[in-house]
N, C-alpha and C positions, 0 to 999 in steps of 0.2 A: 248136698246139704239140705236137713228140712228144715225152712225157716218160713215165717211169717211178715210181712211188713205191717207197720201202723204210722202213716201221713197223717197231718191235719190243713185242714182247709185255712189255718191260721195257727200264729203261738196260743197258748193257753188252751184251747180246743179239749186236752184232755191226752193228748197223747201218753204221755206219762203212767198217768192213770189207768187208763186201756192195757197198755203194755204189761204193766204189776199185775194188772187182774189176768191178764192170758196167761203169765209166768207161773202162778199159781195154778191154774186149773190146767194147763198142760203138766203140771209138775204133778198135780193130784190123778195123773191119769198115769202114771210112770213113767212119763219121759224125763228123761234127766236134759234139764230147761238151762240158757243162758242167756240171758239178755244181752241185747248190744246198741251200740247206738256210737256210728262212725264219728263224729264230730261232735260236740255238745259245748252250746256257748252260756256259761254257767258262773257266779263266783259262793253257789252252794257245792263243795267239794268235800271226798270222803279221803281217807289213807285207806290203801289193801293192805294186807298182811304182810304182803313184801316192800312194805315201802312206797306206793305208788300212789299217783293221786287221777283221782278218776269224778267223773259228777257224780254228786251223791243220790241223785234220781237212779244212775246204773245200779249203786248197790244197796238200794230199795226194792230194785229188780229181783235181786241176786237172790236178796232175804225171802222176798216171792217167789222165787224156784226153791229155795232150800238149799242155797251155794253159798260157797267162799264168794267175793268180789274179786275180781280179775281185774289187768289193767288192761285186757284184751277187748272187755266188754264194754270198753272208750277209748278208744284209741287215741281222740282227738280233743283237747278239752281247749277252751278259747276262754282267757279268766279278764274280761273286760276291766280296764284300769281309768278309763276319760282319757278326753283327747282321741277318739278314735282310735287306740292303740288296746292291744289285749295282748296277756303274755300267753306263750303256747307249751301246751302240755301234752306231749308225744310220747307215747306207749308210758306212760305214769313219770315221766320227767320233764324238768322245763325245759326249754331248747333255746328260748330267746322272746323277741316281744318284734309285735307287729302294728304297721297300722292298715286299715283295714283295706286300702287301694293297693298294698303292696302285697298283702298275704299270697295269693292266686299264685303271682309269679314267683313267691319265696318257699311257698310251701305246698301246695299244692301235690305234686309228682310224688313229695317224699310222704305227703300224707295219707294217699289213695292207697302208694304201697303198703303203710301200717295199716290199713283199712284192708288191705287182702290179705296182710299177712297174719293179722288178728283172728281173723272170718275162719281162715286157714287152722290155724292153731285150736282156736272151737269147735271148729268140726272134727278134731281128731279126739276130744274129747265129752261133748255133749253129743245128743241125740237132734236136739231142735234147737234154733235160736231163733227170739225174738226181736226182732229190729225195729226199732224206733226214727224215727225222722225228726227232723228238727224246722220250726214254723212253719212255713209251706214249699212244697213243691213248684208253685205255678209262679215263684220268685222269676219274672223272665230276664230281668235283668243281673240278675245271681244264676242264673243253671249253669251258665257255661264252667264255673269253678264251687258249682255246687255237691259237696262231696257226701250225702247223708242222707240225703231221700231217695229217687228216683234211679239214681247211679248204685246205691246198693240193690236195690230191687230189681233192676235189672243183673247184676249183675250174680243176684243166688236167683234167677226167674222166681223173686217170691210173689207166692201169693198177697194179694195190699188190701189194707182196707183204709175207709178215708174216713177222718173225725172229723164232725162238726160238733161245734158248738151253739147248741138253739140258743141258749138262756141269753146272748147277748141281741137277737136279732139277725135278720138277713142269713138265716140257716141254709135255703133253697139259695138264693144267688150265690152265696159260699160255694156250696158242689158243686153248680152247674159251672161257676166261672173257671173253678179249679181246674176240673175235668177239660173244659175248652182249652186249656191254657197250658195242657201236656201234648208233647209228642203223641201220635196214634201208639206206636211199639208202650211207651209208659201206659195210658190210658188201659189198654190191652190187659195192663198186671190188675188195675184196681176190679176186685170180684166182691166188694162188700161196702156199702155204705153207714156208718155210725151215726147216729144222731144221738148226742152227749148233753147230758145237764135239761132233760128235759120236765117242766112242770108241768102237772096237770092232765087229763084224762086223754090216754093214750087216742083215744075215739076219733075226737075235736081232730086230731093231728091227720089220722087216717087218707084223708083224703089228698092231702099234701104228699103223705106217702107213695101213694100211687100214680100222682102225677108224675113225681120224681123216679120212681121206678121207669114209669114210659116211656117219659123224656129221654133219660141218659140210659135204659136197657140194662142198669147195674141194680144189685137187690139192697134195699133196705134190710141187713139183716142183723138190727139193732137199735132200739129205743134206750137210752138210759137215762133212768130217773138222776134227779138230783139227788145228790147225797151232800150229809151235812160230819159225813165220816172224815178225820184231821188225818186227808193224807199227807207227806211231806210234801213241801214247795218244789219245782227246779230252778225257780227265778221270782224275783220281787214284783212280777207280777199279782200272784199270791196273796201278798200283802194285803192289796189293796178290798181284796173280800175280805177280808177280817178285820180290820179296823174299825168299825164299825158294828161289829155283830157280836163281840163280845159281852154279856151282860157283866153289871156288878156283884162283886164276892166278894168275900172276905179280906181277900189279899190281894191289892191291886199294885201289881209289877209295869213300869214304864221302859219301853225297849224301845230307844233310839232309832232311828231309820237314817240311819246316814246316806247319803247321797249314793256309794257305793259299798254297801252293805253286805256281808258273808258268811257264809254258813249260818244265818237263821233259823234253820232246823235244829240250831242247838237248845232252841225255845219251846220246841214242842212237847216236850214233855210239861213244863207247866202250863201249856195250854191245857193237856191233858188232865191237870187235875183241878177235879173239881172246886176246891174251894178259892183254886186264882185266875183272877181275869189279868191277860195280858195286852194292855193295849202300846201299838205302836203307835210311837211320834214322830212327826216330822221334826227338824230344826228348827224351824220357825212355829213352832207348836208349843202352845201355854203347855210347861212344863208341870204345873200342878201339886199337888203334895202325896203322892205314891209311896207304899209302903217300901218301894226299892225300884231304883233306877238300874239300867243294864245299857254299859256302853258293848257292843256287839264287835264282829269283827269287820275287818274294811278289806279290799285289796290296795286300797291306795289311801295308808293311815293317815298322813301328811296333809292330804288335799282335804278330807275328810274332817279330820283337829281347824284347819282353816276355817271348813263351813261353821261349824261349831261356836267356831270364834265371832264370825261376821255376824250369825244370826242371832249371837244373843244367848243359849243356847248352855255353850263351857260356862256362863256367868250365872247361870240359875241352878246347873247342878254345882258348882264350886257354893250357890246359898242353902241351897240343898244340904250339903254334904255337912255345912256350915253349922245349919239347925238340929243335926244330931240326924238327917239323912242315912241310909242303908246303900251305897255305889257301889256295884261292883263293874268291871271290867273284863273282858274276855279276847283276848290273844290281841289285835288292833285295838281294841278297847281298852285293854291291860296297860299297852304303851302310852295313848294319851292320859292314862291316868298319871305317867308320873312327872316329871319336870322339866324335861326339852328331850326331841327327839332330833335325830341329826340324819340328812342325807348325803352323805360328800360326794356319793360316785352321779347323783341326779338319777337313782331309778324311776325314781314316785315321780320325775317333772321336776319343776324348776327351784322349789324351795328346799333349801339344803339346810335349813336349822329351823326350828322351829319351837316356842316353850308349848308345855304340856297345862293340862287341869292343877297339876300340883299339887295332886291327893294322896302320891304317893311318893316316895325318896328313889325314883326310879328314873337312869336316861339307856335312852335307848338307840341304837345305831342300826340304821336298814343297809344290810350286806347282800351283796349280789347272793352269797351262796343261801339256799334256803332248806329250811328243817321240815322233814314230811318222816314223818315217824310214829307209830302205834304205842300208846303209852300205859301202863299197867303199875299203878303208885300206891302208897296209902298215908289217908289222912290224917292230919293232925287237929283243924278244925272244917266245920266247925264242934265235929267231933271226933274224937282219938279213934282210930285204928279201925276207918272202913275202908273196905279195897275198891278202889277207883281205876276206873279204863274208860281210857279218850285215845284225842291223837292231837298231834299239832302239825299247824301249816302254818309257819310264818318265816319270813326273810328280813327280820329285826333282831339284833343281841341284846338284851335286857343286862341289865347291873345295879346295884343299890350304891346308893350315896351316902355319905353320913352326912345327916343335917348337922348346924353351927354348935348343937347342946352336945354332938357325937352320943346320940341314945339312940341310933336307927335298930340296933342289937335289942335293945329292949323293947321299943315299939312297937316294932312289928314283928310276925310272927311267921315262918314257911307253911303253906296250904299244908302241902305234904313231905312224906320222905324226901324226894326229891325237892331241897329247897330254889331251885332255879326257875320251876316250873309255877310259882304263886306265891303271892303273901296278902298278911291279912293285917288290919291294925289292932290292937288290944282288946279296942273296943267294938272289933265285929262289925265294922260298920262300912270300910272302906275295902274292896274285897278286885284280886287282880290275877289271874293267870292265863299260860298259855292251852290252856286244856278245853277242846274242841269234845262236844260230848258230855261235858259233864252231868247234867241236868238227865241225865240219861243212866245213871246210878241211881236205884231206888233212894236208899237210905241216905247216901249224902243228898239229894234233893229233897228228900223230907226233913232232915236235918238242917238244914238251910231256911227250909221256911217254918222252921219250929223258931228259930232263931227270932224271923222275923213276927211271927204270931206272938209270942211275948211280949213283945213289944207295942203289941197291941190289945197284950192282956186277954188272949184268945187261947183255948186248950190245946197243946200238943197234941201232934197226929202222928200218929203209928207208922214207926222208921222201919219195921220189917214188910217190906213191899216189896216185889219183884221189880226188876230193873225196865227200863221202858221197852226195853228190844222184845220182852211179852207183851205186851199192852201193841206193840208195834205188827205184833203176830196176829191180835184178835184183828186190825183194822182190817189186815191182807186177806185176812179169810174173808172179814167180810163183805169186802170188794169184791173179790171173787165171786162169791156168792150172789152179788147184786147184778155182777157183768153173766155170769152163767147161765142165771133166770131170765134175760131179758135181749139174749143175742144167741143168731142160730150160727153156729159154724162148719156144721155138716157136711158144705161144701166145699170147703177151705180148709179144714183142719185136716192132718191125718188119719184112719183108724188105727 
């Protein structure tokens, strides 16, 4: 099999990033590309076309070669819940929930296998796969049941290349420590060193380059600039460079950061446009007066509706919402919106009832079994009859109540055809579903913030827009374009 590896000398390093950009520019070269990435510990997740749930860094990949998303191309997904435990997601199903001393001995053997048999299965239908690693390699106390760096590169003898990350600091101890810290036979794979996110005049750096060459005998054969291109997150890492760097616009949207927060990349489409800053908050963060509040998804709704509570937090968006506020809710978010949620089997941990925000006539029950499904509906607001496609992940049953007046029928309103999947209140203001992606619909997301621009007596923006998965297409390229310019692979690639 021809494959590539890409380590980093630490999380966030860029590995990601790196990866998307090879998938493209091996894919612009005609090989038919698949990304992969043996284990991935993530609570940003996608749905494949079959049903499956995979990180949604793999099918950012995917979009980078010009593929369907496979659940081949993650075998292994670990969706962190607190408490040291993470539920496990094997060949795109859940299997069960671990803590993290136990996993090795629980799952290990069956995991490696999905991990050959995966690899197996891609090679019989792509040309090349790209393989990703997750944090670092030189974990010494993690390799023994570390299944996703080194163990796969060994075991397709791929070529590796190692990322660092300058822009934090300690870029040179990074490799050299890394490198010390493999096996000879690992060490052996790595034929290229990345230096990622770099500022400032390639020159200055130079010399560092070449000590680092010396030393370790491996080629530098990559500077890359920093880029201020919105690529998708893998982890709430992410977050924390953007909170801060947003300027003010027109339309300032406040996005919750719950403690264990998910699929956030359902927000990057209005980062993308122009005229809205999105800033996240923490719980204990001056909540402010935003043109619209966004409770997000969680893996563990329950523990999350707690923080909420204790910070202070449900009581400023419940004044919020109060003062004629804009709330909306999204799949974990959708649930605390309505009036008590209940755990009786204890998935989420200890707390088996709990009340909600109260914004919406909604309770909700978290069921063992869980819904991962690709979704294709059409709207009723906040205008009639656009077609929408998302997906849903959650393992809660939603139901409406009738409040004491019995007017829940009149009040509120179904998002869409499918009324199970959202509602809305009369007055537009309080807004709740399970639909993952939305924001990712041209015209309902402009639709949405037409809504909310009125309201601040601001001119309507033009609803015939391409859907984000083009806008999602310029970034790839031109990532690609920035990794192409600035890294030689000569060595290491195929012709």
């Amino acid at each position: 099999m021809k494959a590539i590896m890409v380590v980093g000398t630490t999380s966030h390093a860029g590995k990601s990033f790196i990866s998307a950009a090879l998938c493209r520019i091996l894919s612009r070269q005609g090989w038919r590309v698949a990304p992969f990435k043996g284990q991935n510990m993530a609570l940003n997740a996608y749905v494949t076309p079959t049903g499956g749930e995979i990180g949604y860094a793999q099918a950012v990949q995917a979009w980078a070669a010009g593929v369907t998303p496979w659940v081949e191309m993650n075998p292994i997904l670990l969706k962190p819940q607190g408490d040291m435990t993470s539920q496990v997601i094997m060949r795109g199903k859940p299997i069960g929930y671990t803590k993290a001393a136990d996993y090795y001995e629980k799952y290990f053997d069956s995991g490696w296998q999905a991990i050959q048999d995966s690899l197996k299965q891609l090679s019989a239908e792509f040309d090349f796969v790209v393989c990703e690693g997750a944090g670092s390699p030189a974990e010494i106390n993690l390799k023994h049941r570390d299944l996703t760096n080194m163990r796969v590169a060994r075991y397709l003898n791929a070529p590796t290349l190692l990322v660092v990350d300058i822009d934090r600091g300690g870029a040179f101890a990074h490799v050299v420590g890394t490198l010390a810290l493999l096996e000879p036979e690992e060490r052996q794979l790595i034929e290229g060193i990345v230096i990622n996110k770099f500022r400032g005049q390639r020159s200055i750096l130079q010399s560092g380059i070449d000590w680092l060459e010396e030393y370790t005998g491996i080629p530098v054969v990559g500077v890359i600039p920093w880029t201020n291109h919105l690529f998708p997150a893998e982890d709430s890492l992410d977050l924390l460079d953007r909170r801060a760097s947003k300027p003010s616009r027109e339309i300032t949207i406040a996005v919750i950061r719950l403690p264990r927060i998910a699929n956030f990349t359902d927000f990057d489409p209005l980062e993308a446009e122009p005229t809205v800053a999105v800033k996240y908050l923490n719980p204990d963060d001056n909540l402010g007066y935003p043109d619209a509040v966004i409770l997000p998804g969680s893996k563990t709704t329950l523990a999350d509706l707690r923080v909420l509570h204790e910070s202070g937090m449900a009581k400023a968006i419940e004044d919020y919402a109060a003062a004629g506020g804009t709330v909306m809710g999204i799949c974990g978010g959708f649930q605390m919106l309505g009036q008590v949620l209940s755990d009786p089997e204890g998935l989420e941990g200890d707390d088996d009832f709990f009340p909600g925000l109260k914004l919406l006539p909604l309770k909700t029950t978290i069921t063992r079994n869980k819904i991962v499904r690709q979704r294709h509906v059409t709207s009723h607001f906040p205008q009639t009859g656009l077609p929408v496609e998302g997906y849903e992940i959650h393992q809660g049953r939603s139901w409406l109540v009738e409040s004491k007046r019995g007017k829940i029928k009149s009040e509120y309103q179904p998002l869409f055809d499918d009324p199970g999947l959202g509602i809305v209140n009369n007055a537009q203001l309080i807004w709740g579903c399970y639909l993952h992606g939305l924001f990712d619909n041209g015209a309902w997301r402009r639709a949405w913030l037409n809504h909310l621009r009125q309201g601040r007596g601001l001119r309507s923006l033009p609803t015939g827009v391409p859907n984000y998965r083009e806008q999602r297409e310029v970034v790839l390229d031109a990532i690609a374009d920035l990794v192409a310019e600035h890294i030689n692979l000569k060595s290491i690639l195929p012709r």
